[in-house]
N, C-alpha and C positions, 0 to 999 in steps of 0.2 A: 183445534190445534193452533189457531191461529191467537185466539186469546191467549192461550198455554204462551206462544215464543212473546205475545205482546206482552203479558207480565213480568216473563225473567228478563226482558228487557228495561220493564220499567225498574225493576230490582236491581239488575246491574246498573243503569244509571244512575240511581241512588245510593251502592255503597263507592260510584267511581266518584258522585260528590262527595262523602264522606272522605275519602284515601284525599282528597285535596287539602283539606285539617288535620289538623294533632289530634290526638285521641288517648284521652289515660285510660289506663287501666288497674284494678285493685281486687285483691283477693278479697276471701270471703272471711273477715271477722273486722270488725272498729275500725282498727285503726287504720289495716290499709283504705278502707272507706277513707276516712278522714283525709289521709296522706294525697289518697288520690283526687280529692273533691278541692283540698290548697293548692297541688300543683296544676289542676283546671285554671281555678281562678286565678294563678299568677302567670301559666301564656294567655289567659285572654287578658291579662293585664297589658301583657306586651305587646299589644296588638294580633296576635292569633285564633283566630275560632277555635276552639276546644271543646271535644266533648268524652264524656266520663263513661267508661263503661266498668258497671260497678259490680263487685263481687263475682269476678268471672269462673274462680275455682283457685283451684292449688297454683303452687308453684310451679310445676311442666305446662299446664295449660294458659298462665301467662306469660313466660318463658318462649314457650313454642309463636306465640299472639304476637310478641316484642322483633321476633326474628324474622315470623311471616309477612311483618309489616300493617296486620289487623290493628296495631294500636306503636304509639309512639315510646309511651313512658310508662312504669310504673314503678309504686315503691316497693324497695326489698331489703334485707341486713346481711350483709357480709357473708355471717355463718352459711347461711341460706346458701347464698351464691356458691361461695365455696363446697359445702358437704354436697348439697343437691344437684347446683345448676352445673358447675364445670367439673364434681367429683374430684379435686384433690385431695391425695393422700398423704402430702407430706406439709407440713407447715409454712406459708405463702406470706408475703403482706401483700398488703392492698396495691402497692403500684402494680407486684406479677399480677395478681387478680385482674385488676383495670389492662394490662395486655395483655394476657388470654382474652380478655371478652373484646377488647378490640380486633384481633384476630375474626372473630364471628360476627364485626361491625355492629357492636354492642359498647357503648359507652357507661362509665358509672363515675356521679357527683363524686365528693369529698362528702363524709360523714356529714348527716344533717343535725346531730350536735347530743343523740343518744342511744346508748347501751339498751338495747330493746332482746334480751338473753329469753330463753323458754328455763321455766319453773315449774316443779311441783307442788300444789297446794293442799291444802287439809281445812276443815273446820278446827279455828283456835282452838276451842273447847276438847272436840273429839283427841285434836292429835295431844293435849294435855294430859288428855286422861290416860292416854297411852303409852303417854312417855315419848313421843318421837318428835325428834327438833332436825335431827338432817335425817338425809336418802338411805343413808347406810342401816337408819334406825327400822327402815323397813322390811331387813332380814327377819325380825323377830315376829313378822307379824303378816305373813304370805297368806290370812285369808281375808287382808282388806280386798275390797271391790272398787276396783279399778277403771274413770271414764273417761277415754284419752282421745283426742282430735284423729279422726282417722290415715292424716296425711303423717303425722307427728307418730302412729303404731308402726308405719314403713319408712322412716327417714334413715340415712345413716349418723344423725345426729339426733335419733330419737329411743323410742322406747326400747326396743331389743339389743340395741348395745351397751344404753343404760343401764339395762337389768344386768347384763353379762358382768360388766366393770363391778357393777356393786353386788354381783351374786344373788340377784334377787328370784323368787322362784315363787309369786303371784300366782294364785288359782283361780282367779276371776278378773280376767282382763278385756274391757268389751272396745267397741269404738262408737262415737258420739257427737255429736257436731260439738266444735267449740262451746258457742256461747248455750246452748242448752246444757251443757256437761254443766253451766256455775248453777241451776235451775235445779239438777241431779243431784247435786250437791248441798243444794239449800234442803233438799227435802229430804232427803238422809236413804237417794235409790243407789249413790254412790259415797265413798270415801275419800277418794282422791282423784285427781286431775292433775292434767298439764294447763301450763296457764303463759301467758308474754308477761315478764318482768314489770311492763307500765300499765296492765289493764286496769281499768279503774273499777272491775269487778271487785280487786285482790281488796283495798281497803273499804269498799262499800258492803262487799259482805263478812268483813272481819276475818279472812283467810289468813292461817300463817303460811310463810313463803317456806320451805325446808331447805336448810343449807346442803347444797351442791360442796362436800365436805371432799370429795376426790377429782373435784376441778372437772367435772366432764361436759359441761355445756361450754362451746366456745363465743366468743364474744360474737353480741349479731348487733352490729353498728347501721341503722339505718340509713340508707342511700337511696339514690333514686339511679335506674335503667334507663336507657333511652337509646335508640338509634343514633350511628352518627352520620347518617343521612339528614336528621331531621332538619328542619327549618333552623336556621342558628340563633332565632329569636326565642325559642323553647328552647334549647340547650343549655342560654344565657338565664333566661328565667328560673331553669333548674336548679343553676348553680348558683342562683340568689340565694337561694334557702338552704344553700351550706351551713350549718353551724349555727341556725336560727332557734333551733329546737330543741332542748334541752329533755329530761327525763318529768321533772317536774310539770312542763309547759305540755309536755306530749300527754302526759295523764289529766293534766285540767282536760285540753281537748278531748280526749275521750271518755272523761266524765259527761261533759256537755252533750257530747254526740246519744251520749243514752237516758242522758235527762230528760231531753228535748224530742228523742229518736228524730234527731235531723241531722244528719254530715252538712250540711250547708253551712246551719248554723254555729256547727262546732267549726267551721273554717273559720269565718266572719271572725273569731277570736284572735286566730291569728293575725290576720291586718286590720286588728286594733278599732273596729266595727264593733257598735252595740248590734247584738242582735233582733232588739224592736224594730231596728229600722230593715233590715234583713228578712223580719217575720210577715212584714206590709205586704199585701199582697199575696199571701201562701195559698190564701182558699182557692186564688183564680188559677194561681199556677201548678195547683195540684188536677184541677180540674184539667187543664191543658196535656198533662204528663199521664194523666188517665185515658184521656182520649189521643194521644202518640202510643201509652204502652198497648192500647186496643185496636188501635190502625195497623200496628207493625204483627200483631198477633193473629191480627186477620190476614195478613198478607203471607204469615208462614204456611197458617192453614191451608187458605186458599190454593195458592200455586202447588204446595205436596198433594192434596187432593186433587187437583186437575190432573196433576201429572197421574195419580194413581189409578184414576177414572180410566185416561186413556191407554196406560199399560194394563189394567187390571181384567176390563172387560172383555182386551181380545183375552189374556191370558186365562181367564177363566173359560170361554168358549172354549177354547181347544182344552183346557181341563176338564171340561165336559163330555168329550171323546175319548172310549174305554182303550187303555196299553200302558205302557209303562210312560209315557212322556206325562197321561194324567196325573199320576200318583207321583212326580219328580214333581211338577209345581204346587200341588195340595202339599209335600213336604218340606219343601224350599220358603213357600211364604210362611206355614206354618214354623218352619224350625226358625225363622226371621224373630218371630212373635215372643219368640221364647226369651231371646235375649235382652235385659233390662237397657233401659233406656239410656241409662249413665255408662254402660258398656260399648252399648252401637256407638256412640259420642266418640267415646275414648277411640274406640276400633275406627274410626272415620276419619279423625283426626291429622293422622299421620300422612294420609292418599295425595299425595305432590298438591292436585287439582282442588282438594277439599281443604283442608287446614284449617282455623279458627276462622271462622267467618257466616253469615249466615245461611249459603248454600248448600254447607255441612247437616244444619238443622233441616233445611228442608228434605236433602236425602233423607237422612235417620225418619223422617216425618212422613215421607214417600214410603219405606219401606214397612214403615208399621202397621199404615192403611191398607196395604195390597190383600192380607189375607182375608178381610171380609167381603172384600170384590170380588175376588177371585173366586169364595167357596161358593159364594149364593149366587154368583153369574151361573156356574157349574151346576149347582143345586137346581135352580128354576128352571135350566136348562133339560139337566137329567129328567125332572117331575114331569115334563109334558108325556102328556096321553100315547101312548103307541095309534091309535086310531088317527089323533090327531094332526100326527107324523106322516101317517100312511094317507089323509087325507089331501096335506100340504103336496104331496107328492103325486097324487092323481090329480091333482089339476096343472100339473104340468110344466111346475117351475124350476127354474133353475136351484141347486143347493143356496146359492149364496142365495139370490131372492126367497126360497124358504126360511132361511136364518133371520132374514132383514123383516120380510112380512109379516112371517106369522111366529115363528119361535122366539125373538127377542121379544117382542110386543107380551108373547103370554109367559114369559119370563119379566116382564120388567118390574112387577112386586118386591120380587126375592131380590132383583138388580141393585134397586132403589132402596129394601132395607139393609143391604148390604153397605152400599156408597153410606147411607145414613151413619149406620154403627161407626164407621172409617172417619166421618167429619166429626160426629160428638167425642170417639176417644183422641181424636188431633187433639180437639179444643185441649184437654186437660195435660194431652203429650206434650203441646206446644211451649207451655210453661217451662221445661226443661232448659230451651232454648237459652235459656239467659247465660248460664251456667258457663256459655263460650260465645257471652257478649253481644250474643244475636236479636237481645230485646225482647218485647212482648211483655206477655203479664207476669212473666215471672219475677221480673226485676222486683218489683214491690214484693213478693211473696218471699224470696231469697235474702232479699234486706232485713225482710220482717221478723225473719226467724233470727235474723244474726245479732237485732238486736231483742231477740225475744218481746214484740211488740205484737202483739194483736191486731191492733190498728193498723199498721202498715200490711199485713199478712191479707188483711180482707182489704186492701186495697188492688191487688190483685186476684183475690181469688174471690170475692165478690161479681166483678165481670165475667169472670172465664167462667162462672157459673151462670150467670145472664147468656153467653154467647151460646153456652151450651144448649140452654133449652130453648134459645133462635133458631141453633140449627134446629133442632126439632121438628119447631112451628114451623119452621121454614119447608121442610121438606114433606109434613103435612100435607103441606099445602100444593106441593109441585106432583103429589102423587095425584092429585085431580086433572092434572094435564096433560102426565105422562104416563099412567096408566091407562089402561085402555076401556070406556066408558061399560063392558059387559065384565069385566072383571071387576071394579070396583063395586057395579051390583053386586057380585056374587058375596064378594067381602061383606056388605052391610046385609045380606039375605042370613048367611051363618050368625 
């Protein structure tokens, strides 16, 4: 128990360093990478420590990050803010916008200098053939297959009321991460997509854009969010890059960012940096950011599985005694298990105490682990011998010293492959973690996908399959110490 408080100790003291810096944050596709990796670089320009937490999720989940205080700044457009973030329904400018979100002690730049709108796209060729140049041409043709960003199938400036406006009545409508949907698209699994006005997929893969011919996308003018608590030396740096950025300049940049799959190196562009000089040193600093994403991945593990250990064992003990209280915690961890792992996140989110941060992860990580504790603590428990029982009991021991003596000991096989199963699926749960900034190996893996790199995807999942089969070895090996020397004969006799 003592370890357990000395970890979340050491834990808390590391995100209370962290809350002493600025912190960006950037959804998950290009650009906001990019945005978010220039406005790093321009507060630690200004003398501020900064640090990026990258591609955290949708827009409520940085949203919620911005207001918790988990992060300082990140970029967004107008549209966004408006349809999503503060739900107006009536036609706003940008000052009411900027006092509303003051109101909620949310500050927002001046336009950082481009129209970044959402588009539907096509293969040139395809939509030629078809005859379809705008949205409206899509009425005639309701069995294209449809593969749209899943945050983009529920916005109020997204699919459904798109379709409504333009009468469209699509029979195959799916959801799809962004940048795999231009991938779906290349190889003819989909038709169409939504796309951001400046991706530099739209002329790399020869896409036509379909004119928006009943006006129904509002303008999404990129800004940047920030507290107005923040340090005012970030505030000032934010509003450097008012008007720096143009439509043009923002598509170079994120041409570079997926030439190179580097956001660093597509910043470096913006302040006029060759990027050779930028690239000096990558192999070491990658090597370094492998061994931070693998330290902070062991540390989610870790502390959710101690904590599981110590709730899990008593709890399976007493679910190991026959009535109704057994059958509520075999149902309770069990019905835990069931719910996907991007749901507990979501569902966790909101709890005052929880919120975007990585304490969040390690509940959700804590609660995954418990059912395999729990059944096989129960299980090894149930399996002893009735003689064995009755024997424990004629020499005259107290219950609890029967439990402690002889019943946990010839239970601790099933204990131990229990705890096991509980640390090797962390390892791959823990990945998750990114998704609301909390680090580990996901970050590489969630980057990797966004820019459909391979390289980057096995840079994360590379380790977490090394750590996986440590735990293994690891626990292999603790079964020689903590099994008891006549049962793991009996094991190698079978």
């Amino acid at each position: 128990m003592r370890t357990l408080l000395l970890l979340i100790l050491i834990w808390a003291g590391t995100d209370l360093a962290k809350a002493e810096q600025a912190m960006v944050g950037s959804k998950v596709f290009t650009e906001s990478y990019v945005l978010g990796e220039i406005a790093r670089r321009a507060i630690e320009n200004a003398g501020v420590t900064c640090g990026h937490k990258q591609g955290m999720g949708g827009t409520i989940i940085l949203w919620e990050a911005l207001k918790q205080g988990a992060i300082t700044a990140y970029p967004d457009y107008t549209g966004t803010i408006r349809e999503e973030i503060l739900k107006v329904k009536k036609e706003v400018t940008v000052e009411e916008l900027r006092t509303e979100l003051a109101r909620q002690g949310i500050g927002m730049t001046h336009e950082l200098g481009f129209n970044n709108t959402y588009a539907l796209v096509m293969n040139r060729q395809r939509a030629g053939a078809l005859g379809i140049r705008k949205i409206s041409d899509l009425r005639k043709h309701p069995d294209l297959r449809l593969g749209l960003n899943h945050e983009f199938l529920r916005r109020k400036d997204g699919w459904e009321p798109l379709a409504r406006k333009y009468e469209l009545e699509m029979k195959d409508v799916r959801g799809i991460d962004h940048m795999l949907g231009y991938t779906a698209l290349a190889n003819g699994s989909i038709d169409l997509k939504e796309a951001y006005s400046t991706d530099a997929k739209i002329a790399e893969n020869n896409l036509m854009v379909l004119e928006d011919n009943l006006n129904f996308f509002p303008a999404y003018k990129a800004v940047f969010l920030y507290r107005l608590d923040a340090d005012p030396r970030v505030i000032k740096a934010l509003k450097k890059m008012e008007g720096t950025i143009n439509e043009e300049l923002m598509m170079k940049l994120n041409a570079e960012a997926e030439r190179t799959k580097d956001y660093s190196l597509a910043a470096s562009l913006y302040f006029g940096e060759k990027a050779q000089k930028i690239a000096q040193g990558r192999t070491k600093q990658m090597a370094g950011k492998i061994a931070h994403w693998t330290g902070r991945h062991l540390l989610l593990v870790g502390v959710s599985l101690l904590c599981a250990i110590v709730v899990g064992v008593p709890l399976g003990i007493w679910a190991s005694k026959p009535g109704i209280v057994s059958q509520i915690i075999i149902s309770s961890t069990g019905l835990i298990q069931t719910i996907p792992a991007l749901a507990l996140l979501a569902l966790l989110i909101p709890i005052p105490f929880l919120g975007i941060n990585p304490i969040t992860a390690i509940v959700a990580l804590f609660l995954y682990s418990l059912l395999p504790i729990v059944r096989n603590t129960a299980t090894g428990l149930q399996d002893i011998p009735v003689p064995l029982r009755e024997s424990a009991a004629a020499l005259g021991l107290e219950p609890g010293a029967q439990l402690r003596k002889v019943f946990l000991p010839m239970a601790s096989r099933a204990i131990l492959a229990g705890i096991k199963t509980s640390a090797i699926i962390n390892v791959g749960s823990a990945t998750l973690a990114a998704l609301i900034g909390a680090g580990g190996l996901g970050e590489p893996i969630i980057s990797g996908l966004n820019l459909n790199d391979h390289a980057t995807i096995l840079e994360g999942a590379i380790p977490a399959a090394v750590l996986a089969l440590l735990v293994q070895f690891l626990f292999d090996f603790l079964d020689r110490f903590l099994i008891p020397k006549g049962l793991r004969l009996e094991r190698t006799v079978r």
